[in-house]
VEXDREN-2710 file (C-alpha; in Angstrom, 1 decimal):
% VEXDREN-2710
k/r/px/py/pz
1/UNK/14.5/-77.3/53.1
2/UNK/12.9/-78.0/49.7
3/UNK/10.8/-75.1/50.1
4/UNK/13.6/-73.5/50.8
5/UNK/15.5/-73.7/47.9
6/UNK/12.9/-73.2/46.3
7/UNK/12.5/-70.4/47.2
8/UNK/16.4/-69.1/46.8
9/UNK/16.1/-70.6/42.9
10/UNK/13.2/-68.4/41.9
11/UNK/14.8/-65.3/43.8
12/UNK/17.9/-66.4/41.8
13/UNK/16.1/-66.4/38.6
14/UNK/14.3/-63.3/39.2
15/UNK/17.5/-61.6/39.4
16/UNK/19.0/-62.7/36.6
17/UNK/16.2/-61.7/34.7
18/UNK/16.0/-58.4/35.7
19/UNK/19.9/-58.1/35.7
20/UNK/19.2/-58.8/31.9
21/UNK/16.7/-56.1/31.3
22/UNK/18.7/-53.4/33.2
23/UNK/21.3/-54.3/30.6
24/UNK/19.6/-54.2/27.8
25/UNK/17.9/-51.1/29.0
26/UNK/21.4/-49.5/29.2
27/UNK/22.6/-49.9/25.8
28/UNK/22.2/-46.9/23.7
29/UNK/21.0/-46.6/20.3
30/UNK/23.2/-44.7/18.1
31/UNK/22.0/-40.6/17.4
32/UNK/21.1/-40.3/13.6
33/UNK/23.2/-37.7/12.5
34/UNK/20.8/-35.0/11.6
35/UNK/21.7/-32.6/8.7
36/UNK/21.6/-29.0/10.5
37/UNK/24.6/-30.8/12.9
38/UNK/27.0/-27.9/12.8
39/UNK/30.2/-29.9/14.5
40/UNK/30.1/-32.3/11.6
41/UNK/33.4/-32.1/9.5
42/UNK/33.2/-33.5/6.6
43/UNK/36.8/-33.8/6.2
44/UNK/37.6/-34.9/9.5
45/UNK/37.9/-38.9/8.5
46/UNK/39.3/-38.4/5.2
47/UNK/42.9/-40.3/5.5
48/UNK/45.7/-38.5/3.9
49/UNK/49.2/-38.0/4.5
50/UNK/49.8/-35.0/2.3
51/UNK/51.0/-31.6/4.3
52/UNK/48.1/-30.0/3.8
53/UNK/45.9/-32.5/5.4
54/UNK/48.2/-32.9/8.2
55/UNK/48.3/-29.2/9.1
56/UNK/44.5/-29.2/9.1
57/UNK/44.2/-32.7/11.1
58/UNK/46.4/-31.0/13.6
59/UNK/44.3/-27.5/13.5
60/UNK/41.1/-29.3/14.4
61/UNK/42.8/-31.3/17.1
62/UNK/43.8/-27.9/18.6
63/UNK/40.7/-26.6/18.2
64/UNK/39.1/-29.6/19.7
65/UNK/41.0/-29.4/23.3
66/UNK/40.6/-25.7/23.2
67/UNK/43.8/-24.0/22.2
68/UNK/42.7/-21.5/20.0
69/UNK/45.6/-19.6/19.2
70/UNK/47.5/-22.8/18.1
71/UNK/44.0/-23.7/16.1
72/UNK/44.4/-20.6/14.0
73/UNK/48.2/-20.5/13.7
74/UNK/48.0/-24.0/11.6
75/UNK/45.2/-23.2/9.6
76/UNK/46.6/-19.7/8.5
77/UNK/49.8/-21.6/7.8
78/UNK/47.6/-23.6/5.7
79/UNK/46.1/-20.9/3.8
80/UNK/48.9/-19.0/3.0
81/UNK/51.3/-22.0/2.2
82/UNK/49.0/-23.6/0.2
83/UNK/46.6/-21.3/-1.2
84/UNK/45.2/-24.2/-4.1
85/UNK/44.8/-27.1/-1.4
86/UNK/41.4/-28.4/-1.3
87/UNK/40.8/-28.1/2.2
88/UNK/41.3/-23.8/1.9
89/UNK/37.4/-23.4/2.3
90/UNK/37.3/-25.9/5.2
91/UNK/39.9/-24.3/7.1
92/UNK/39.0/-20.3/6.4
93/UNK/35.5/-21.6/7.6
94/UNK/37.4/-22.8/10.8
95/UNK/39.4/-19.6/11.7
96/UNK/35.8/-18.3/12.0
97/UNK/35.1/-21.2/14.6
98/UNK/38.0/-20.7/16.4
99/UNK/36.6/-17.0/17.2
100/UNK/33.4/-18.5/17.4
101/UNK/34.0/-20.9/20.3
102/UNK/36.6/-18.8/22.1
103/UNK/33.3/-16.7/23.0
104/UNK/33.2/-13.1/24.5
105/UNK/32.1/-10.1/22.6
106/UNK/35.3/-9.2/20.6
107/UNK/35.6/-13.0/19.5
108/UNK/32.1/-13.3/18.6
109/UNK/32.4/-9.9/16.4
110/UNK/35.5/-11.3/15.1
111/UNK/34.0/-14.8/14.1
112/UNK/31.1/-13.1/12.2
113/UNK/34.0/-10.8/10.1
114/UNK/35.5/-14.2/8.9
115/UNK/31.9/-15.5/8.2
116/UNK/31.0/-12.4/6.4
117/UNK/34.5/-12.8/4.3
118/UNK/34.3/-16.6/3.3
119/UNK/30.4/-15.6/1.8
120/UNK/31.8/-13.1/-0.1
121/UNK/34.8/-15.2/-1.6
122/UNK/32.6/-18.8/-1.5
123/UNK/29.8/-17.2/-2.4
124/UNK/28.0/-20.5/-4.5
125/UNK/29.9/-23.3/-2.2
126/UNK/27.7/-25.7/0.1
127/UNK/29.3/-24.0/3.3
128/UNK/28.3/-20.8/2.6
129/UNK/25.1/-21.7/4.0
130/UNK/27.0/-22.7/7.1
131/UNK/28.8/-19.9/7.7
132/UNK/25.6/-17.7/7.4
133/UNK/23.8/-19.5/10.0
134/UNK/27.0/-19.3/12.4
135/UNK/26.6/-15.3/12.0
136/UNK/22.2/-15.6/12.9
137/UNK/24.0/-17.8/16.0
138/UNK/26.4/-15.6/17.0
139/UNK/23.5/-12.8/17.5
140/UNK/21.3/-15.6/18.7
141/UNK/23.7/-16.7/21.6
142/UNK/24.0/-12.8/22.8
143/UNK/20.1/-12.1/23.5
144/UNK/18.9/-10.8/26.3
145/UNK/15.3/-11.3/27.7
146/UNK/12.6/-9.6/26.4
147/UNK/12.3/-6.9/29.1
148/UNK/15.7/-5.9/28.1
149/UNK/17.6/-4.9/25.1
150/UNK/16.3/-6.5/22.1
151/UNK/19.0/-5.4/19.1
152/UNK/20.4/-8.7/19.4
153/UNK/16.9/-10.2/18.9
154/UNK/16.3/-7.9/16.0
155/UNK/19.8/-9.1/14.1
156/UNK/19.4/-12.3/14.5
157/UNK/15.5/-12.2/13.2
158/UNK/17.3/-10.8/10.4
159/UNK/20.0/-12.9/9.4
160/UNK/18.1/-15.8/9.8
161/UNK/15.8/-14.5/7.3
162/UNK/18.2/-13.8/5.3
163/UNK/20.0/-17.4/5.7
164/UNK/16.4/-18.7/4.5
165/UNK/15.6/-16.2/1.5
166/UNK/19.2/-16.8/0.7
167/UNK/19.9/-20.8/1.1
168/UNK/16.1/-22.2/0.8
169/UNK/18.1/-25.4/-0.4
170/UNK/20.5/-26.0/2.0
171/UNK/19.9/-28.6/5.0
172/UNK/20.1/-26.3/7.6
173/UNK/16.7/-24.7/7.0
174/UNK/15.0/-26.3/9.2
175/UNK/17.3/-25.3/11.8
176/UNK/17.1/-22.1/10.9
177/UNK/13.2/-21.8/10.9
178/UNK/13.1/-22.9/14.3
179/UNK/15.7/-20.5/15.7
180/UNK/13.4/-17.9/14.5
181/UNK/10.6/-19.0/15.8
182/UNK/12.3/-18.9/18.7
183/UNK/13.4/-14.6/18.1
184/UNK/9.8/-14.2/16.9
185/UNK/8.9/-15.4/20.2
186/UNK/11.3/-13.7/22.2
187/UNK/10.1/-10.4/20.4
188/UNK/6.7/-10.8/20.3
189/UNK/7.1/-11.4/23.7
190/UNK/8.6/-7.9/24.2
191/UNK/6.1/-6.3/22.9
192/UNK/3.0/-8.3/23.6
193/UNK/4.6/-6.6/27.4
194/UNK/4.6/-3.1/26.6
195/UNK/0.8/-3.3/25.5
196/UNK/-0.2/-5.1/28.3
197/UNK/0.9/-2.4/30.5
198/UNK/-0.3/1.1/28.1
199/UNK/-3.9/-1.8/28.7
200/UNK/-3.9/-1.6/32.6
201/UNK/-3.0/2.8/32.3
202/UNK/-6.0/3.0/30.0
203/UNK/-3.9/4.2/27.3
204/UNK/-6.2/2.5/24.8
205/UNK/-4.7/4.2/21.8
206/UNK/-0.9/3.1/22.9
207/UNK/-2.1/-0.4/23.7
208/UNK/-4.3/-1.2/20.5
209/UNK/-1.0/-0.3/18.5
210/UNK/1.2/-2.5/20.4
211/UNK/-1.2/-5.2/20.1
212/UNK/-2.3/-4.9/17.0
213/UNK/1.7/-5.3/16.0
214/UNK/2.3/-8.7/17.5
215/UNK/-1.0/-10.0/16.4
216/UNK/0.0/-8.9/12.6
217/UNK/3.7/-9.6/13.0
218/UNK/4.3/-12.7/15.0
219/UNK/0.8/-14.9/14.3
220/UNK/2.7/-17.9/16.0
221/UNK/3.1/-16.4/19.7
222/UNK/2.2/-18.5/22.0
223/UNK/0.0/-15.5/23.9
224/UNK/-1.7/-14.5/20.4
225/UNK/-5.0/-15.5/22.1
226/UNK/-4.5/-13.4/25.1
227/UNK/-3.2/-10.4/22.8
228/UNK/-6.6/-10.6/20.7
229/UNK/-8.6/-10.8/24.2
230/UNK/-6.7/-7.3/25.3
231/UNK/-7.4/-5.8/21.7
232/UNK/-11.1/-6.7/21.8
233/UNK/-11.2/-5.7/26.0
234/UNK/-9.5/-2.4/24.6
235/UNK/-11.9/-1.1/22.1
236/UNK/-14.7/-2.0/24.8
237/UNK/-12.9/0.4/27.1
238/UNK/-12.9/3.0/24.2
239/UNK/-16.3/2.0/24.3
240/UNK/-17.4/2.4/27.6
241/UNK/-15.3/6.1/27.5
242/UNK/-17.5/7.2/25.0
243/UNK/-21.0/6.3/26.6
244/UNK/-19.6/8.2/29.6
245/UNK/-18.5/11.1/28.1
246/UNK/-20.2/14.6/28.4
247/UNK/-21.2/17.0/25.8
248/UNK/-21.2/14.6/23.1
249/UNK/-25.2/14.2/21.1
250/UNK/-26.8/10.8/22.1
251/UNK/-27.3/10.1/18.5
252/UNK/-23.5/10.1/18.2
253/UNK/-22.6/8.4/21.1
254/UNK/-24.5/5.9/20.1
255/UNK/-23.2/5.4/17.0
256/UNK/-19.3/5.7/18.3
257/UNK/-20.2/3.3/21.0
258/UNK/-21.6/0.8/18.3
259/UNK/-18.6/1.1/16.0
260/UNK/-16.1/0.2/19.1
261/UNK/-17.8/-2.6/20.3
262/UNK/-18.5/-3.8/16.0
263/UNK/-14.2/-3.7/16.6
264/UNK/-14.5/-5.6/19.6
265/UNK/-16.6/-8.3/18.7
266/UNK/-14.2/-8.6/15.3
267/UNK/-11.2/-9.4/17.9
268/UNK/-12.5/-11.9/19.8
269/UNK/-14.2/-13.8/17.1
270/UNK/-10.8/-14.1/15.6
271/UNK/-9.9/-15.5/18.7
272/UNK/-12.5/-18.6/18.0
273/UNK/-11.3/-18.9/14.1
274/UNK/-8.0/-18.4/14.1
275/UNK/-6.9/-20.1/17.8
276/UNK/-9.5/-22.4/18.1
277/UNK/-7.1/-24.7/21.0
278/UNK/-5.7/-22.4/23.0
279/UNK/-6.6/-21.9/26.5
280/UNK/-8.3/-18.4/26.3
281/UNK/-11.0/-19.4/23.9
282/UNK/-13.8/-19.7/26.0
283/UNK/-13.2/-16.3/27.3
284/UNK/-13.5/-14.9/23.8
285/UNK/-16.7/-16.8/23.7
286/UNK/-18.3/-15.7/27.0
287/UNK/-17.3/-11.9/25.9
288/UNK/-19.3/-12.3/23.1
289/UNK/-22.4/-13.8/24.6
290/UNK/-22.2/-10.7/26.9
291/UNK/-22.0/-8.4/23.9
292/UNK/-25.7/-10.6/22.5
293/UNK/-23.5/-11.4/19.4
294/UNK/-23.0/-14.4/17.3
295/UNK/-20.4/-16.4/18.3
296/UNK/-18.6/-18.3/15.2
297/UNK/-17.8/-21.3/14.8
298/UNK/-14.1/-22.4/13.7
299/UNK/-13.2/-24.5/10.3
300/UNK/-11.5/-28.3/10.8
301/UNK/-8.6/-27.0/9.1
302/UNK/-7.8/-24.2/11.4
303/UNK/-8.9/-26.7/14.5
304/UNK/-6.2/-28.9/13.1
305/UNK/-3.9/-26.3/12.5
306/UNK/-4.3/-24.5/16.0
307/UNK/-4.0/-28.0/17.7
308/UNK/-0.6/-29.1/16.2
309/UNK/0.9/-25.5/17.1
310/UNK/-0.5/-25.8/20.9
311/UNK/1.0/-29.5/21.1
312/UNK/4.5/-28.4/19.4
313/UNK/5.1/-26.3/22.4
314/UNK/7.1/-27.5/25.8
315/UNK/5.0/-26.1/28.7
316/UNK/6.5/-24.0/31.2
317/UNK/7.6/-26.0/34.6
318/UNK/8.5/-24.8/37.5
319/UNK/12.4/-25.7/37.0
320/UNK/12.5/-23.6/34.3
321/UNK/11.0/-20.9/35.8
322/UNK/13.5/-21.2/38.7
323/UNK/16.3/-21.1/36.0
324/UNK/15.0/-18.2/34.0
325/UNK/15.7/-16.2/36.9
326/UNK/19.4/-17.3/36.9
327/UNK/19.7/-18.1/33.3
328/UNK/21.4/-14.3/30.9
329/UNK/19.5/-15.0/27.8
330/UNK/15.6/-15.4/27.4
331/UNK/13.2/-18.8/27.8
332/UNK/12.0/-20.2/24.4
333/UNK/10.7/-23.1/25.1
334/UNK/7.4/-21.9/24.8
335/UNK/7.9/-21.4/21.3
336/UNK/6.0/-23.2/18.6
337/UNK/7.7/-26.0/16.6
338/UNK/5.8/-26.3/13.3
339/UNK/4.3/-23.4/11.2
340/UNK/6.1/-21.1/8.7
341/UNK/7.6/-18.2/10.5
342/UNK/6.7/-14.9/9.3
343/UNK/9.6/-13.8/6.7
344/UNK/8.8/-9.9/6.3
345/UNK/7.6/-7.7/8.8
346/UNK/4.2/-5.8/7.6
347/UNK/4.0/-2.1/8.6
348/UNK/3.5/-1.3/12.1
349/UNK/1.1/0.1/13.9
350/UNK/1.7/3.1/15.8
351/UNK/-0.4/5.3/17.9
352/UNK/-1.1/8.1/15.7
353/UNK/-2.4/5.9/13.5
354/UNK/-5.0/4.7/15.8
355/UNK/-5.8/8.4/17.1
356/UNK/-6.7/9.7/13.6
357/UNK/-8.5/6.3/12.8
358/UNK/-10.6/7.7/15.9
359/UNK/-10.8/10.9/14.3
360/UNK/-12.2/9.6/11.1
361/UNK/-15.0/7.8/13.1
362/UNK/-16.3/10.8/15.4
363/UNK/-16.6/12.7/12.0
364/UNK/-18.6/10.0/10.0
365/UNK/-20.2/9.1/13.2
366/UNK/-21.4/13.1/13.5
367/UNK/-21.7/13.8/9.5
368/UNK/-24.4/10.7/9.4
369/UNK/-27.5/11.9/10.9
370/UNK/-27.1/15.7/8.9
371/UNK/-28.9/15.9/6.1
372/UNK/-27.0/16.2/2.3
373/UNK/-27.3/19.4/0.5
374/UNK/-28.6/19.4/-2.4
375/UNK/-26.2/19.4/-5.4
376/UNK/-27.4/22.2/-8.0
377/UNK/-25.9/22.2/-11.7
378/UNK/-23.5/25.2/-12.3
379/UNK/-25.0/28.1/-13.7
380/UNK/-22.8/30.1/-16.9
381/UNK/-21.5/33.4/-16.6
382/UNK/-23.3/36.0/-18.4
383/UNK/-21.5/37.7/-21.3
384/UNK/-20.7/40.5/-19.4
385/UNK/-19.6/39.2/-16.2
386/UNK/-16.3/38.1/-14.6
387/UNK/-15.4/34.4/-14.7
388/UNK/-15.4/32.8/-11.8
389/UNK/-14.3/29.5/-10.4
390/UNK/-17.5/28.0/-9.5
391/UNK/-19.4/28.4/-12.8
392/UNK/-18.2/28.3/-16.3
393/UNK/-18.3/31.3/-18.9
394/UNK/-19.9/31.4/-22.4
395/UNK/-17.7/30.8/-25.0
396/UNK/-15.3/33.7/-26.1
397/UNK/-16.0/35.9/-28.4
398/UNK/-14.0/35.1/-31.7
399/UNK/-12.8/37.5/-34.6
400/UNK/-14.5/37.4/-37.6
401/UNK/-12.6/36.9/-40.9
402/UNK/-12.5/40.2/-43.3
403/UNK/-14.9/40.3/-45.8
404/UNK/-14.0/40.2/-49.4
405/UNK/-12.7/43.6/-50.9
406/UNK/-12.4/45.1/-47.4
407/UNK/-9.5/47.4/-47.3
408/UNK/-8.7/46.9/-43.5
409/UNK/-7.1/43.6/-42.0
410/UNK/-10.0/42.9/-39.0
411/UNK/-13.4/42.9/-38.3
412/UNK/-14.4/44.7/-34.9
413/UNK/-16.8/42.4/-33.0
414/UNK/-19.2/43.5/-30.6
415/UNK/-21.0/42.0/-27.8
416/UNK/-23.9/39.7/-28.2
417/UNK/-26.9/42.4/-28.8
418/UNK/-30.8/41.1/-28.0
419/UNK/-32.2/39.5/-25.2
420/UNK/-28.8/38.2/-23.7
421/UNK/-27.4/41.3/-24.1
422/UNK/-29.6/42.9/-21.1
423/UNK/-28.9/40.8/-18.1
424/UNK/-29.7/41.9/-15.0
425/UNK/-27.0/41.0/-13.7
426/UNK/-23.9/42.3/-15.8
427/UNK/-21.7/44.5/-14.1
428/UNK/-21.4/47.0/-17.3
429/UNK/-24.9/47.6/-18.9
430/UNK/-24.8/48.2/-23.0
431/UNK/-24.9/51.9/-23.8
432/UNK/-25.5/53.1/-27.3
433/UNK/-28.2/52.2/-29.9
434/UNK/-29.5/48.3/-30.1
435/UNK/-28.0/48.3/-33.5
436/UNK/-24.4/47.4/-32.9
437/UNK/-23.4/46.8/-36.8
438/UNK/-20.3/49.1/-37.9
439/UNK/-21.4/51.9/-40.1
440/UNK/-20.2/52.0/-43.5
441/UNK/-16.6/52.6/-44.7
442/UNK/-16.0/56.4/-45.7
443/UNK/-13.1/57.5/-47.9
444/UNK/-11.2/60.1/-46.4
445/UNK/-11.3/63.8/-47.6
446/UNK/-8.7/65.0/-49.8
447/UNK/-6.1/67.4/-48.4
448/UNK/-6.4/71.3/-49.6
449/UNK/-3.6/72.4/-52.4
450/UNK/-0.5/73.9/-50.5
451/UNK/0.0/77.9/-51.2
452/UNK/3.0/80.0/-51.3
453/UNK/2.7/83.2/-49.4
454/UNK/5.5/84.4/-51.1
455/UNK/5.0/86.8/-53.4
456/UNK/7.5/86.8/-56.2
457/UNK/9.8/89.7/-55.9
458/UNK/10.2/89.1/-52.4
459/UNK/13.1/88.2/-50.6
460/UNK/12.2/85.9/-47.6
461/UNK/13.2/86.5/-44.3
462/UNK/16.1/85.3/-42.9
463/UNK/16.7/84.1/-39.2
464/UNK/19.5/86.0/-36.5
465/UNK/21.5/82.6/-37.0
466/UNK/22.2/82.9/-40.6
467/UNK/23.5/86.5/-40.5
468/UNK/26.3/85.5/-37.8
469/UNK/25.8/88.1/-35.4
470/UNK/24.5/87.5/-31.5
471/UNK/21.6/89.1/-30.6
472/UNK/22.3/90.3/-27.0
473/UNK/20.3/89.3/-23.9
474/UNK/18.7/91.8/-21.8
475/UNK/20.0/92.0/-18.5
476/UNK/17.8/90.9/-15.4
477/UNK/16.5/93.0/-12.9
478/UNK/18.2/92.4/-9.9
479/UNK/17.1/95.1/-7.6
480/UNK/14.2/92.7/-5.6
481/UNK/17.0/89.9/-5.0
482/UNK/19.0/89.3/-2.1
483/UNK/22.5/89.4/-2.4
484/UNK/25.0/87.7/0.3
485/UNK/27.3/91.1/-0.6
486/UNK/27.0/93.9/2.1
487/UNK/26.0/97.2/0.4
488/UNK/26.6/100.8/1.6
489/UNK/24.4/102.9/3.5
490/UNK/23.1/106.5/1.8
491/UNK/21.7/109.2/2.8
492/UNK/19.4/108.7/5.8
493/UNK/20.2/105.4/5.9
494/UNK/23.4/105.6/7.4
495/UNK/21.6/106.4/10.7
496/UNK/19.0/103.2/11.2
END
């Protein structure tokens, strides 16, 4: 019996003392309010008895139990009964919640009018910030996953953006960075996709663009390794194309095929550098022992960089999986946690781009074995022959100033005489003496003395119009000219 109750006492205690832990592991600690926490009123505990306050007490408890209508009933009553009251920002904010939480597409385009309209009249107060992060969330809420439409991703990239550039003091930036790294990832995502797929068509050009994009644009995707790996693997396959092709010089191919695999080795060595923790790194590595070149080694900062990134993001289980498949909008828990988010798009890269940057290489690849003319120094004109583009002229021939006591106003000029003068080469040869100086001014011969044939006595003649009378004409001979006038027949005539 004693052992017993012994026994029964210690099970007894035992109990109680794990009864005790399981309450105290119950209790829970109180959430710190964080400061991006949207449902936090500000106003909600104030205690007031004025009108005012009582019409937005009762707005919020409306809006609260989900009677939206009656929610922005009171608070328009508010507004336009007491337009200086000091909740008036506080409750035109809330008519855009109202919208907001009702959901559905012509709420949600609703809400972000009344956002839009409280930024422009509030422009400077603290809730301004608010009300443009509820517009990035309302675009936010409404994307789809990455291998559909993506302009809700695109809006909301760019209204968070602009929340950031706009705010960068408010408490809700953090928020707001991470809800784009979340968009960057869904995006990058998107098109991380599209060049995986051009990758496995061998549409190298199309692929490298895409690629290159997401590695440029969204550097914090969790897949940047795996997107460097398919840019390097691409330019190998642009590679390899070349040293199979037909018709092409050796010397060339073998220059092409160097340049592609000089672009190869560039993108998996930024692999090493730049993602030094990520799974895919020792592929980068073993592709560049294959290629016989120097593998890199990575800096501690970017080790420490690329490890806190890699740590910040949730893995993907299997229950998440499961629910992506039921879930509307896109999985983003895969998305990194720390790092800046990029804040401007650079300028893509698109295909044609690529194709001529292939373009330029074939030419410098086939212009570097050919030897360089000469350059030769332009040779002048001679005086005598037509300009031309290629070669510059003598100087041109100026006018001389007249010589004192000279009666006319120029000098005539000739051409050059001597040994320039007879150039082989001149279209128009000299003709004439060597000696081209002018001859000598002559005065001109005086004119004879006018005579009068006249003798005196005589009268002169005088023309037919100063006497008055016509002269008059002869008449023509008509006799050889035909006449349209039907003459008669004489004589023999008459019978032919």
């Amino acid at each position: 019996m004693n052992r017993l109750s012994k026994h029964i006492a210690m099970v007894a205690l035992l109990g109680v003392f794990l009864g005790g832990l399981t309450a105290q592991a119950k209790v829970k600690q109180k959430k710190k309010n964080k400061d991006f926490n949207l449902a936090a009123n500000p106003l909600a505990n104030v205690q007031s008895k004025q009108p005012d306050k009582e019409l937005y007490d009762k707005a919020m408890l409306a809006l609260k139990k989900g009677r939206y209508d009656v929610a922005r009933l009171d608070l328009q009553t508010l507004l336009n009964t007491y337009p200086e009251s000091e909740y008036r920002m506080r409750a035109k904010l809330s008519v855009g919640d109202t919208w907001f939480k009702e959901g559905g597409t012509a709420a949600l385009a609703q809400a972000e009018a009344e956002y839009k309209d409280f930024e422009t009249f509030f422009p400077n107060a603290p809730e301004a910030a608010e009300a443009q992060m509820k517009v990035a969330d309302i675009y936010y809420q409404q994307m789809e996953k990455p291998d559909r439409d993506y302009t809700n991703a695109q809006q909301a990239e760019t209204e968070y953006r602009d929340m950031i550039n706009m705010y960068p003091d408010s408490t809700l930036i953090p928020r707001a960075k991470q809800r784009l790294r979340d968009v960057q990832e869904v995006l990058a995502e998107r098109e991380a996709q599209v060049g995986f797929y051009y990758q496995t068509r061998e549409d190298f050009n199309a692929a490298i663009a895409r690629l290159e994009t997401v590695a440029d644009t969204y550097p914090l995707y969790s897949k940047s390794d795996q997107v460097l790996i398919a840019i390097g693997d691409c330019y190998a396959g642009v590679a390899h194309n070349i040293q199979i092709a037909p018709n092409l010089p050796g010397a060339v191919r073998e220059r092409l095929r160097s340049d592609y695999m000089d672009k190869a080795a560039e993108a998996y060595a930024k692999v090493i550098t730049r993602y030094p923790m990520y799974p895919h790194v020792e592929d980068a590595r073993d592709r560049l022992v294959g290629m016989n070149r120097p593998v890199p080694e990575p800096t501690p900062q970017a080790v420490a960089e690329s490890d806190a990134e890699w740590r910040s993001r949730t893995p993907l289980h299997f229950s998440e999986m499961t629910l992506d498949i039921i879930r509307r909008g896109p999985t983003v828990v895969e998305a990194a946690h720390v790092g800046e988010p990029s804040l401007e798009d650079p300028s893509r890269t698109l295909a044609p781009d690529v194709n001529q940057q292939n373009v330029a290489m074939f030419k410098e690849a086939a212009d570097a074995g050919k030897p360089v003319a000469p350059v030769t120094a332009a040779v002048p004109t001679g005086p005598n022959e037509p300009p031309r583009s290629d070669r510059p002229s003598d100087a041109p021939l100026q006018m001389a100033a007249p010589a004192e006591g000279s009666t006319l106003g120029a000098t005539i000029v000739s051409a050059p005489s001597g040994p320039a003068a007879a150039d082989p080469n001149a279209l128009v040869q000299p003709v004439g003496p060597t000696n081209s100086a002018p001859p000598p001014l002559e005065r001109a011969a005086e004119a004879p003395v006018q005579q009068n044939d006249i003798k005196p006595g005589e009268a002169p003649s005088t023309p037919a119009a100063a006497t008055g009378k016509k002269k008059k004409a002869p008449k023509p001979d008509l006799s050889d000219e035909s006449s349209s006038k039907k003459k008669k027949k004489k004589g023999l005539a008459k019978i032919f």
